[in-house]
ChimeraX commands (.cxc) that place a marker at each C-alpha (Angstrom):
marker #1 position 130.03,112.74,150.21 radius 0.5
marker #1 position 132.85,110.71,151.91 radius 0.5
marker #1 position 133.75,107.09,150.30 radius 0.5
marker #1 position 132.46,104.48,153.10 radius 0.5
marker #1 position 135.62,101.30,151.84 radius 0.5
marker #1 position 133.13,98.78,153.38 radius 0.5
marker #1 position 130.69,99.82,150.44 radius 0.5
marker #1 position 133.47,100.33,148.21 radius 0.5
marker #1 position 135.09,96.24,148.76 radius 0.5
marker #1 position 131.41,95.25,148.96 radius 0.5
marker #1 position 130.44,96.34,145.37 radius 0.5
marker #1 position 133.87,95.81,143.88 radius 0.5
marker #1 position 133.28,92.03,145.23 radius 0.5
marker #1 position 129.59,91.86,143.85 radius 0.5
marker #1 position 130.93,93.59,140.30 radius 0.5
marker #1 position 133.26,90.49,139.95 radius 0.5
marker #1 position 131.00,87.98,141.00 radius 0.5
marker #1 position 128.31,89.62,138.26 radius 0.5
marker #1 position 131.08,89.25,135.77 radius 0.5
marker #1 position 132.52,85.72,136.32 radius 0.5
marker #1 position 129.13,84.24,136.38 radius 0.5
marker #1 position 128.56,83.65,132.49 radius 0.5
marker #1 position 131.79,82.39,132.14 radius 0.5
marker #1 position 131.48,79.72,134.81 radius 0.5
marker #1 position 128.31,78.66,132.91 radius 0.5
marker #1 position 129.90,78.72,129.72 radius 0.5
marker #1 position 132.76,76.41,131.11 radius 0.5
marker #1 position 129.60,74.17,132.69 radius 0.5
marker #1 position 128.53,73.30,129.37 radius 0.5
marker #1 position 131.63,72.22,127.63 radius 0.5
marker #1 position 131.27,68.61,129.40 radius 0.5
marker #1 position 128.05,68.37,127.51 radius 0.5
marker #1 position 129.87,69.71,124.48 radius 0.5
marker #1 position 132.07,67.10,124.74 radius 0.5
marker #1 position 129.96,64.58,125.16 radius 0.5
marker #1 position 128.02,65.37,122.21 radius 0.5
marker #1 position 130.94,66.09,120.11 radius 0.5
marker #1 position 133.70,63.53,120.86 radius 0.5
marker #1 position 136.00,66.71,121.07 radius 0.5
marker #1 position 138.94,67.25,123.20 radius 0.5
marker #1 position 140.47,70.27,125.19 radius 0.5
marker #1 position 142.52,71.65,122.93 radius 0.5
marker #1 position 139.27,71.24,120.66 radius 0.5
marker #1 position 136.68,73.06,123.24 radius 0.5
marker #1 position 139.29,76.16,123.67 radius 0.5
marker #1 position 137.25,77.90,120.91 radius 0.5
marker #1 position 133.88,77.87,122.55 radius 0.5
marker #1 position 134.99,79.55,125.97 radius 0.5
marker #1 position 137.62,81.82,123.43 radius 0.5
marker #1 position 134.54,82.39,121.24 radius 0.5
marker #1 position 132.35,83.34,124.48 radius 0.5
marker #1 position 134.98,86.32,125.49 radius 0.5
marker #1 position 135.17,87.70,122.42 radius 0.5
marker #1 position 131.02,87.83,122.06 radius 0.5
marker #1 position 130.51,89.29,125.94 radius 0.5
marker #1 position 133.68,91.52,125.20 radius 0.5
marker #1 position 131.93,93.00,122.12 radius 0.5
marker #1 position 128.68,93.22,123.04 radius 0.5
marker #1 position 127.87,93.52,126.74 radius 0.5
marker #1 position 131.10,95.76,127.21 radius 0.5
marker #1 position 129.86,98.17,124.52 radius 0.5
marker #1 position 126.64,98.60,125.59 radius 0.5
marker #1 position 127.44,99.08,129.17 radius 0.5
marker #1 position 129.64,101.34,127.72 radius 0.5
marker #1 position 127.21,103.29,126.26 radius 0.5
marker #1 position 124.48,103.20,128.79 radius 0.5
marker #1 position 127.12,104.51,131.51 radius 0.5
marker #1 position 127.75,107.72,128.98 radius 0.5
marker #1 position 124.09,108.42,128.59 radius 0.5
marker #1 position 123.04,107.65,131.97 radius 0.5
marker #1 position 125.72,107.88,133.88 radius 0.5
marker #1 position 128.45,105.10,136.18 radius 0.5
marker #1 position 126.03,105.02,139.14 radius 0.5
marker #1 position 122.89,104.86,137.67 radius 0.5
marker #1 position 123.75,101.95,135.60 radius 0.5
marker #1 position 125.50,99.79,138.43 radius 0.5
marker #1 position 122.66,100.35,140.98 radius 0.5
marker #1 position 120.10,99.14,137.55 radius 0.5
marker #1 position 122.55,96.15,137.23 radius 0.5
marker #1 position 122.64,95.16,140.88 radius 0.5
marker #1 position 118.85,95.62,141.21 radius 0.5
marker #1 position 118.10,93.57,138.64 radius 0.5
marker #1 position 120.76,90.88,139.62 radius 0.5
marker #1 position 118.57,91.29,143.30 radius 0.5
marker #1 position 115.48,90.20,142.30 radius 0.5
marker #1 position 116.71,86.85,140.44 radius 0.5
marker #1 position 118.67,85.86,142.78 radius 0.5
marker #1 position 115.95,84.00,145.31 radius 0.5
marker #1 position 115.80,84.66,148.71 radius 0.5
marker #1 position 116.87,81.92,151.66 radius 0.5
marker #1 position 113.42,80.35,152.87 radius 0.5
marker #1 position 113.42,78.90,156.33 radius 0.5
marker #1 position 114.11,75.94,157.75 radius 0.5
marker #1 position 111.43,73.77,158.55 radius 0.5
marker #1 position 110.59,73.09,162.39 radius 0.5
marker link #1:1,2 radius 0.2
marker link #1:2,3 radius 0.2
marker link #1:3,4 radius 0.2
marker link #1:4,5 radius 0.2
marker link #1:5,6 radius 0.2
marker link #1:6,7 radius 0.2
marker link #1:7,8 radius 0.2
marker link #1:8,9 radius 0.2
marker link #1:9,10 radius 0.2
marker link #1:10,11 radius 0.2
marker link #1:11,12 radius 0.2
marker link #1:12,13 radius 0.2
marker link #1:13,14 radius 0.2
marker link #1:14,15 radius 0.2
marker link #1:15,16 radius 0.2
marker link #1:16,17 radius 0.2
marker link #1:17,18 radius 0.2
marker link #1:18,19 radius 0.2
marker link #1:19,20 radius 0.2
marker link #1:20,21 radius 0.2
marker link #1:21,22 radius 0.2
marker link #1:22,23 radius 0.2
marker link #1:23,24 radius 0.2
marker link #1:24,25 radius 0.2
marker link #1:25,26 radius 0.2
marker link #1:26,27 radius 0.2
marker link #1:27,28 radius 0.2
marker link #1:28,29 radius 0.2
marker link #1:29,30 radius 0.2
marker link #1:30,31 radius 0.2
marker link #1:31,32 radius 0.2
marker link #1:32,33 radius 0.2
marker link #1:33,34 radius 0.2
marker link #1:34,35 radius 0.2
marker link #1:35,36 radius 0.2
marker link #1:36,37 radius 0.2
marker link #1:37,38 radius 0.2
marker link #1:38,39 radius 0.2
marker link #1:39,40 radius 0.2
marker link #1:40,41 radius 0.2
marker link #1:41,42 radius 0.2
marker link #1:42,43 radius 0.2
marker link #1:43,44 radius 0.2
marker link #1:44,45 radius 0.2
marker link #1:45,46 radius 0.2
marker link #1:46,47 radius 0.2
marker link #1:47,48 radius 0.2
marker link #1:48,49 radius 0.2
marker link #1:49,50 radius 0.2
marker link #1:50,51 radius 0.2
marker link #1:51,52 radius 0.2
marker link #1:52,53 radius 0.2
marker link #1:53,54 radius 0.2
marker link #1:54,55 radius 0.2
marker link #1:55,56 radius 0.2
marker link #1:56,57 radius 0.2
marker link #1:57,58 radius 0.2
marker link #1:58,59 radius 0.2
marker link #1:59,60 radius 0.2
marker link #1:60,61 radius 0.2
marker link #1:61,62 radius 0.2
marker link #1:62,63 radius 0.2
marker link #1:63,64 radius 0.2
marker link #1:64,65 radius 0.2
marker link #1:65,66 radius 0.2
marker link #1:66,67 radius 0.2
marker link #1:67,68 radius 0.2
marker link #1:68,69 radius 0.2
marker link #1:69,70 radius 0.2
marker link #1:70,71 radius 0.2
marker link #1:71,72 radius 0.2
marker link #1:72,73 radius 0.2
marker link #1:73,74 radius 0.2
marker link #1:74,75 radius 0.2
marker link #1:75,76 radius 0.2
marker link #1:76,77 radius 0.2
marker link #1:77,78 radius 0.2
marker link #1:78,79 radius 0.2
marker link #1:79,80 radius 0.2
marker link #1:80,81 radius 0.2
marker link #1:81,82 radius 0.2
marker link #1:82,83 radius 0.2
marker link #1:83,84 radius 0.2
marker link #1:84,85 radius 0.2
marker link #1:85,86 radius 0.2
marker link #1:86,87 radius 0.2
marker link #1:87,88 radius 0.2
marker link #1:88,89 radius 0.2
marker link #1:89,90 radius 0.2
marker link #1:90,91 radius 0.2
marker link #1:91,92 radius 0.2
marker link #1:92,93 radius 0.2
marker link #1:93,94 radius 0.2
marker link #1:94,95 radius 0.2
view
């Protein structure tokens, strides 16, 4: 089997996409945080530090794990599946 680079740039972009979107969600919510809390930057630095340190522990392990019992393309195609179906498809314009 001969490595097609179109599909190789194509999932590397989708695989960083995948991975920056919690992040952009957690930095979505420290306005609110904020808000709530009267806090600062320099005060909010913990929640998006606190964040890595959670996804680095968990998610990477178990993805870790899952690719050693299951195997590295097994596991991507599962994650990009499932990332498929929640992502909603365009609907038509209206005439």
């Amino acid at each position: 089997m001969t490595a097609n680079p179109i599909r190789t740039v194509a999932f590397a972009g989708a695989a960083m996409l995948v991975s920056y979107l919690p992040f952009s969600a957690v930095d979505g919510a420290l306005g609110a945080v904020a808000a709530a809390t009267g806090a600062g930057t320099p005060r909010l630095q913990w929640v998006s530090d606190a964040f890595a340190v959670a996804l680095a522990a968990v998610a990477t392990l178990w993805a870790a794990v899952l690719t050693a019992a299951l195997g590295t393309t097994a596991v991507a195609t599962a994650a990009l599946l499932r990332l498929r179906r929640r992502i909603p498809s365009p609907q038509p314009a209206a005439p």
